[in-house]
C-alpha positions as a Python dict, from the first residue, in 0.01 Angstrom:
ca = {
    (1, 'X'): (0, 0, 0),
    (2, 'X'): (-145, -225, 254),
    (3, 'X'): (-465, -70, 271),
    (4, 'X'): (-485, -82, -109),
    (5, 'X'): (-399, -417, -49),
    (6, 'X'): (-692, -444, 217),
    (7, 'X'): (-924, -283, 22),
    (8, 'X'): (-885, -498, -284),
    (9, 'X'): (-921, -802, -63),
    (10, 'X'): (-1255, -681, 17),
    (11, 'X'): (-1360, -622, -266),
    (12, 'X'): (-1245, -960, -477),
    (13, 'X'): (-1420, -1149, -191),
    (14, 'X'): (-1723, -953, -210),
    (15, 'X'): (-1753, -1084, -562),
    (16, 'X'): (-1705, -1438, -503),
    (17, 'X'): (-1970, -1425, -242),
    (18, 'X'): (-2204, -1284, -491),
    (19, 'X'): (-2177, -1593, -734),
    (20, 'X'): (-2433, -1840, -767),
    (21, 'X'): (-2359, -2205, -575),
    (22, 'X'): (-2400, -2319, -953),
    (23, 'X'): (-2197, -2093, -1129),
    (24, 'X'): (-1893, -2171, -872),
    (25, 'X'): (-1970, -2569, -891),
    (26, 'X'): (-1959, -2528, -1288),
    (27, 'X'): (-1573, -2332, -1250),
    (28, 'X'): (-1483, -2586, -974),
    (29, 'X'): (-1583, -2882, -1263),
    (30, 'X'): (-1425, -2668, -1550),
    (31, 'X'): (-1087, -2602, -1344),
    (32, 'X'): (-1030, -2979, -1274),
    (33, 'X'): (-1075, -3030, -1673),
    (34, 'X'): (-798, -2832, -1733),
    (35, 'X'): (-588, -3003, -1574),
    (36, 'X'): (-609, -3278, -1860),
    (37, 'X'): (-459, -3039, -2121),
    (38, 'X'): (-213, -2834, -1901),
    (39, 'X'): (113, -2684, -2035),
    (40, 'X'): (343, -2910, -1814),
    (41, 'X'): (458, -3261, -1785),
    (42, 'X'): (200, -3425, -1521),
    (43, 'X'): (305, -3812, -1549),
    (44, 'X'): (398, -4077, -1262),
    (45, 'X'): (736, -3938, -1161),
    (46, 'X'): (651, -3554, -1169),
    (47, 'X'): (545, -3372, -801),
    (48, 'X'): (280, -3131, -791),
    (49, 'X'): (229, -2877, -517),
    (50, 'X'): (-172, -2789, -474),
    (51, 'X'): (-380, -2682, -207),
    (52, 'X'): (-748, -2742, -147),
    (53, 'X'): (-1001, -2440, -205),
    (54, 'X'): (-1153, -2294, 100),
    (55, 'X'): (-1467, -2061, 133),
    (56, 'X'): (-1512, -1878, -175),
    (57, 'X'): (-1194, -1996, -341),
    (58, 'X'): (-1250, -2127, -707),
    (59, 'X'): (-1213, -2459, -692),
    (60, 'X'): (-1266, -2790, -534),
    (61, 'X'): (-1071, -3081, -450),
    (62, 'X'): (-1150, -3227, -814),
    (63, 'X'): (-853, -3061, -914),
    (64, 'X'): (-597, -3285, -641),
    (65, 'X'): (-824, -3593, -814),
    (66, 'X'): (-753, -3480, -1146),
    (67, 'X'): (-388, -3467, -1086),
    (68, 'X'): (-358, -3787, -874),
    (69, 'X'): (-542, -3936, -1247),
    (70, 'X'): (-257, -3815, -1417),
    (71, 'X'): (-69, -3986, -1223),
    (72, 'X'): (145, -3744, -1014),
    (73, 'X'): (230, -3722, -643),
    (74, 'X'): (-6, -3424, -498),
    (75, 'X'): (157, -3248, -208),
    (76, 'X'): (-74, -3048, -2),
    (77, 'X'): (-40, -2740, 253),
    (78, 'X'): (-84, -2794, 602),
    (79, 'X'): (-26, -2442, 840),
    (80, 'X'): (212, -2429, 1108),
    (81, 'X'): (80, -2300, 1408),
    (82, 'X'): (290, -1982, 1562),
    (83, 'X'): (305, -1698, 1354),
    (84, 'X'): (289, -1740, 986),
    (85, 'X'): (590, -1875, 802),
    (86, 'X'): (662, -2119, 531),
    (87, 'X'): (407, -2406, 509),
    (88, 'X'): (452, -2759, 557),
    (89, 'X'): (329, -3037, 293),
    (90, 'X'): (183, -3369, 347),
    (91, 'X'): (106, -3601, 35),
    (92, 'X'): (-275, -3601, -105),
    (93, 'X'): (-431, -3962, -96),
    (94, 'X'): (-745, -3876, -181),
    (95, 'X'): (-1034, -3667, -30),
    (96, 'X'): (-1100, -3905, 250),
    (97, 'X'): (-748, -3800, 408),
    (98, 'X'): (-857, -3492, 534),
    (99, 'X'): (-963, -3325, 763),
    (100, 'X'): (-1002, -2969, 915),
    (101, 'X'): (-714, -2784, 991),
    (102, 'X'): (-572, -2487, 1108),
    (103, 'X'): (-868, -2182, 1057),
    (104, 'X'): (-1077, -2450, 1001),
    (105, 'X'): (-865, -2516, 587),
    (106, 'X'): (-897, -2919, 503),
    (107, 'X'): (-530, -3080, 534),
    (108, 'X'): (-376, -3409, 453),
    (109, 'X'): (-400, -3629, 785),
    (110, 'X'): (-63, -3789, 646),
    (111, 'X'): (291, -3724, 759),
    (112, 'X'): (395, -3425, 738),
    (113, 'X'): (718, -3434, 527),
    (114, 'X'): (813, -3040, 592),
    (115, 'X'): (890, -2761, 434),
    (116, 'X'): (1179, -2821, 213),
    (117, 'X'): (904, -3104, 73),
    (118, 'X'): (770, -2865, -186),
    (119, 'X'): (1113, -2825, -420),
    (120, 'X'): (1079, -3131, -539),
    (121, 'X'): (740, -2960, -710),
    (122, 'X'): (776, -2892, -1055),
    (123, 'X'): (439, -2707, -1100),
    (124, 'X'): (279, -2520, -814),
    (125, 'X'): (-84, -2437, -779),
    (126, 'X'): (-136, -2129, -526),
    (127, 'X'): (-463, -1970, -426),
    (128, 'X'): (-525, -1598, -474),
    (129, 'X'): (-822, -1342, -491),
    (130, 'X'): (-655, -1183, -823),
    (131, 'X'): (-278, -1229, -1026),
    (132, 'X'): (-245, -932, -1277),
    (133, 'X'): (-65, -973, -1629),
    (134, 'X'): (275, -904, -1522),
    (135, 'X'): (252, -1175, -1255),
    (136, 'X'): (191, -951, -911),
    (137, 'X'): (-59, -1223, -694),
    (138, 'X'): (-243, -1080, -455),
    (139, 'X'): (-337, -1347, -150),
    (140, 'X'): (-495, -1300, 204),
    (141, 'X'): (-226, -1149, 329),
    (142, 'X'): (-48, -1352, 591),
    (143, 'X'): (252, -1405, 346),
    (144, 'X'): (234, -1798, 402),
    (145, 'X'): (273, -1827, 3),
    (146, 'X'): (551, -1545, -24),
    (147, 'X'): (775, -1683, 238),
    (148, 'X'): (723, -2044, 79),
    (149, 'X'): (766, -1998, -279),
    (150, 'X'): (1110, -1766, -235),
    (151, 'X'): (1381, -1870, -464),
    (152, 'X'): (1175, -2179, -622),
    (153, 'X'): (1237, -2239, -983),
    (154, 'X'): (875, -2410, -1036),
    (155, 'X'): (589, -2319, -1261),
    (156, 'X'): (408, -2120, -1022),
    (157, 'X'): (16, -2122, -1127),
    (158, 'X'): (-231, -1866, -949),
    (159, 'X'): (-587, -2064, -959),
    (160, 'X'): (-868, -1743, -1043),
    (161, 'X'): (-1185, -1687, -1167),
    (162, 'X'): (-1170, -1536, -1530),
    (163, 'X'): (-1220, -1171, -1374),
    (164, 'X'): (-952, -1214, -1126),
    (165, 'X'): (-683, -1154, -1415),
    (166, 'X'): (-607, -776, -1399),
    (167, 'X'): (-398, -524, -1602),
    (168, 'X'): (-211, -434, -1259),
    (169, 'X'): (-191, -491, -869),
    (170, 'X'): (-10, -321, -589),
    (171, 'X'): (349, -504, -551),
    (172, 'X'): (549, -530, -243),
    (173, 'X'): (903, -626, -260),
    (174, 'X'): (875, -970, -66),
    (175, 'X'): (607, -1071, -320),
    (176, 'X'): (670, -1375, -504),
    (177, 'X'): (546, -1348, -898),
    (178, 'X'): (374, -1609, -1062),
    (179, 'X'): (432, -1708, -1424),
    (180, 'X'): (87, -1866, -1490),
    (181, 'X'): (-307, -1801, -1417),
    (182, 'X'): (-563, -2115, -1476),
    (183, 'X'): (-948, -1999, -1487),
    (184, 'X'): (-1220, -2156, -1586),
    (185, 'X'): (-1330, -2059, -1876),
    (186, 'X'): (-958, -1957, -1993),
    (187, 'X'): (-731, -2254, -1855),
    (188, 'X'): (-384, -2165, -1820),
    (189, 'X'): (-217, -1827, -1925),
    (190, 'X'): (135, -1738, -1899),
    (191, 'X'): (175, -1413, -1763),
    (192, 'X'): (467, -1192, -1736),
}
C-alpha cells in the first residue's frame, strides 16, 4: 500500500505542476469565494483550523483572509521539529505574520498555543493531493494530519482541485476520513 500510496503522490503532483500560473491563481481566487457561502457557521465566536498552501497546493492565503472577514479566529499549523507528530497552532493575524517555517511552509510568528489548540475548531481545512468519495484523504505522507485530527468531532474539509475528487484511494487504518471536499469550481461537497 505505501508504494501505491507513493506512486499516487507522484502522480497528483505531477499534475499540479503542469497547470498554468493563471489557471492556479484563478482556483486560489475561486477557493477564497467559497468561503462566503460555506455550509457551516463562520461568525465572530466560531474557530477555524486552516493552513496556508505551499508549492503546488490549491490555494493561497486569501482563504485565512476570507475567513478572518467572516469574522472567525483562524488557527494556523506550525511543525514541530523531531519526528513528525501532532502539529501545533498559532492564531492567523493576517499575512504579514508570517514567515518561513519548518521545510521552508509559511507559519504564524505568534504564540504558539499547542496542540490541544485545534479542538476548539469547529471546521477544519486540511491540505491533500486527492480525498475520494467515501472520505479516504490522501496527504504527503508524514502523518502530521492523521495523528492531529484523531478523535476530533469537527467538519473536516480536504481543500482539492476539482480532479482531485476520486471514486476510491488506498486506506490505511490510522487514516483519518474527511467528511467534506471544497474545489474550485465545485465548493464544498460532503463526502461519505
Amino acid at each position: 500500500m505505501r508504494t501505491m500510496k507513493k506512486r499516487l503522490r507522484s502522480e497528483f503532483e505531477q499534475r499540479r505542476i503542469s497547470r498554468s500560473f493563471a489557471a492556479r491563481r484563478q482556483a486560489a481566487a475561486d477557493l477564497a469565494e467559497w468561503i462566503y457561502s460555506a455550509p457551516f457557521r463562520l461568525e465572530y465566536d466560531v474557530t477555524v483550523a486552516a493552513y496556508v498552501p505551499f508549492g503546488s497546493e490549491p490555494g493561497s492565503p486569501a482563504i485565512l483572509d476570507a475567513l478572518t472577514d467572516r469574522g472567525v479566529t483562524v488557527l494556523v499549523p506550525t511543525v514541530p521539529s523531531g519526528e513528525p507528530t501532532a502539529l501545533d497552532w498559532v492564531r492567523f493575524d493576517g499575512a504579514d505574520s508570517l514567515t518561513r517555517g519548518r521545510w521552508g511552509l509559511l507559519e504564524p510568528t505568534g504564540d504558539r498555543l499547542g496542540r490541544d489548540a485545534v479542538r476548539a475548531a469547529s471546521v477544519i481545512l486540511v491540505p491533500a493531493y486527492a480525498v475520494d468519495k467515501s472520505g479516504t484523504r490522501l496527504g504527503r505522507g508524514a502523518g502530521y494530519y492523521d495523528r492531529t485530527l484523531t478523535g476530533l468531532t469537527a467538519d473536516i474539509v480536504a481543500v482539492v482541485f476539482d480532479d482531485e475528487v476520486v471514486d476510491s484511494l488506498p486506506a490505511a487504518p490510522h487514516d483519518v476520513r474527511v467528511g467534506w471536499a471544497l474545489t474550485p469550481e465545485g465548493g464544498f461537497r460532503e463526502l461519505g
